[in-house]
SERO-4910 file (N, C-alpha, C, O; in steps of 0.05 Angstrom, whole numbers):
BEGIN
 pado doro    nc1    nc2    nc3   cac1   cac2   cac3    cc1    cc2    cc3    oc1    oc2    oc3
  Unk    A   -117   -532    418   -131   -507    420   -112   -483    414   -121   -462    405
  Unk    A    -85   -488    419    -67   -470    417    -67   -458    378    -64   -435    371
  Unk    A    -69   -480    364    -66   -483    338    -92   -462    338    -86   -439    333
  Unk    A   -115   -466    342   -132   -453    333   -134   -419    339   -144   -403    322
  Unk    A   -125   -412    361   -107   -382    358    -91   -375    354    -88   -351    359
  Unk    A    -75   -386    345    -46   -383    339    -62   -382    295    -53   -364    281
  Unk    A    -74   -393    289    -89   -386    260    -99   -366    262    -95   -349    245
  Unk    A   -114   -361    282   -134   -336    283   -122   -312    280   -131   -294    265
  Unk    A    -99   -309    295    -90   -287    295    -62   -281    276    -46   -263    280
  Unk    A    -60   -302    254    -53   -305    230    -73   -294    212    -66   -277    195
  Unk    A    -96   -303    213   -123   -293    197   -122   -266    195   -123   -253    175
  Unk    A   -121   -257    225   -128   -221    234    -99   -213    219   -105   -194    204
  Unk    A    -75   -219    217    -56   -208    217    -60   -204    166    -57   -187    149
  Unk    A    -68   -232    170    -67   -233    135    -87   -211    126    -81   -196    108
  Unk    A   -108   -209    137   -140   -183    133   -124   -165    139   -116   -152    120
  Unk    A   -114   -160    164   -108   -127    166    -77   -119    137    -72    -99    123
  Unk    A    -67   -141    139    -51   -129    118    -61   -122     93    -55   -100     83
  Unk    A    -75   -138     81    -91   -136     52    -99   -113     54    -95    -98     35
  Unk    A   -112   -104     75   -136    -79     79   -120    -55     72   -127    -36     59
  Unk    A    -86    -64     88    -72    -36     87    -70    -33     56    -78    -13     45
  Unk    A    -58    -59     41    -45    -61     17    -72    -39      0    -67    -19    -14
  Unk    A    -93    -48      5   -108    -39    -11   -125    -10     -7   -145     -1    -18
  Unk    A   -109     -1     12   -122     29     29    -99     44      9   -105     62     -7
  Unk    A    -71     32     14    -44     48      6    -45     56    -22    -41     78    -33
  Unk    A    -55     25    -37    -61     29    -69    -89     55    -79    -93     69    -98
  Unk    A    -95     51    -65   -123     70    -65   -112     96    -74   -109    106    -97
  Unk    A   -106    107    -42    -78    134    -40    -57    135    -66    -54    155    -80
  Unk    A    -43    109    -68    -32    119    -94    -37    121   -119    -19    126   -135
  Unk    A    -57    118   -126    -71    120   -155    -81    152   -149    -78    162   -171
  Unk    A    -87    165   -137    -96    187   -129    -78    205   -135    -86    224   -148
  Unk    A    -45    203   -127    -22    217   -116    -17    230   -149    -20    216   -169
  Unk    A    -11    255   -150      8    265   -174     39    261   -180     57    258   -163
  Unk    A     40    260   -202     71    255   -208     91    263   -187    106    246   -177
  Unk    A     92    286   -181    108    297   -154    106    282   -136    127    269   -130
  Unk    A     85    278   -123     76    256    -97     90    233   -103    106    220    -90
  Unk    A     82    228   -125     98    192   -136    126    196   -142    138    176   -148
  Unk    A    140    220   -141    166    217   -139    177    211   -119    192    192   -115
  Unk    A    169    235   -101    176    235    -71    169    217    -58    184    218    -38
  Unk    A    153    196    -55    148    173    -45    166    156    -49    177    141    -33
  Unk    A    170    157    -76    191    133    -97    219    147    -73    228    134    -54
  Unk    A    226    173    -79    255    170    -71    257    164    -39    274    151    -28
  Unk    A    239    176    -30    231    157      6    241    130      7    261    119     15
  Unk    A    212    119     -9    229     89      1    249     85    -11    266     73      2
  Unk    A    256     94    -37    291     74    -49    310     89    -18    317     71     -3
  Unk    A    316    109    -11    336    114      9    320     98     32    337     93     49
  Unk    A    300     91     38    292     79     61    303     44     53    304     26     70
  Unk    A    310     42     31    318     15     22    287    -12     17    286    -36     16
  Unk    A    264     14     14    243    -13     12    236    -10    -30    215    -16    -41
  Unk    A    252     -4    -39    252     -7    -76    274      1    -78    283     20    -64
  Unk    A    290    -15   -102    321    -17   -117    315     16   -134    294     25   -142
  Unk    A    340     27   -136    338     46   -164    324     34   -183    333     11   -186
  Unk    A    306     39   -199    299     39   -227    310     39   -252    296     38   -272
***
């Protein structure tokens, strides 16, 4: 029985991520060049994207 929540809340964890992935992509197709800079240079000093 353990197995069977121990999936479940693998399930909830895989949905809520997708949802974010696809809320974030939303937002950034939206964003202007400026926005998409400043985001870009966020994360590269936050270390989540290499220089370009």
């Amino acid at each position: 029985m353990s197995n069977f929540h121990s999936n479940r809340l693998n399930d909830d964890s895989d949905y809520r991520r997708e949802e974010l992935i696809r809320k974030i992509n939303h937002a950034i197709e939206r964003m202007t060049l400026k926005e998409l800079e400043a985001l870009s240079y966020d994360m590269f000093t936050k270390g989540y994207i290499e220089e370009c």
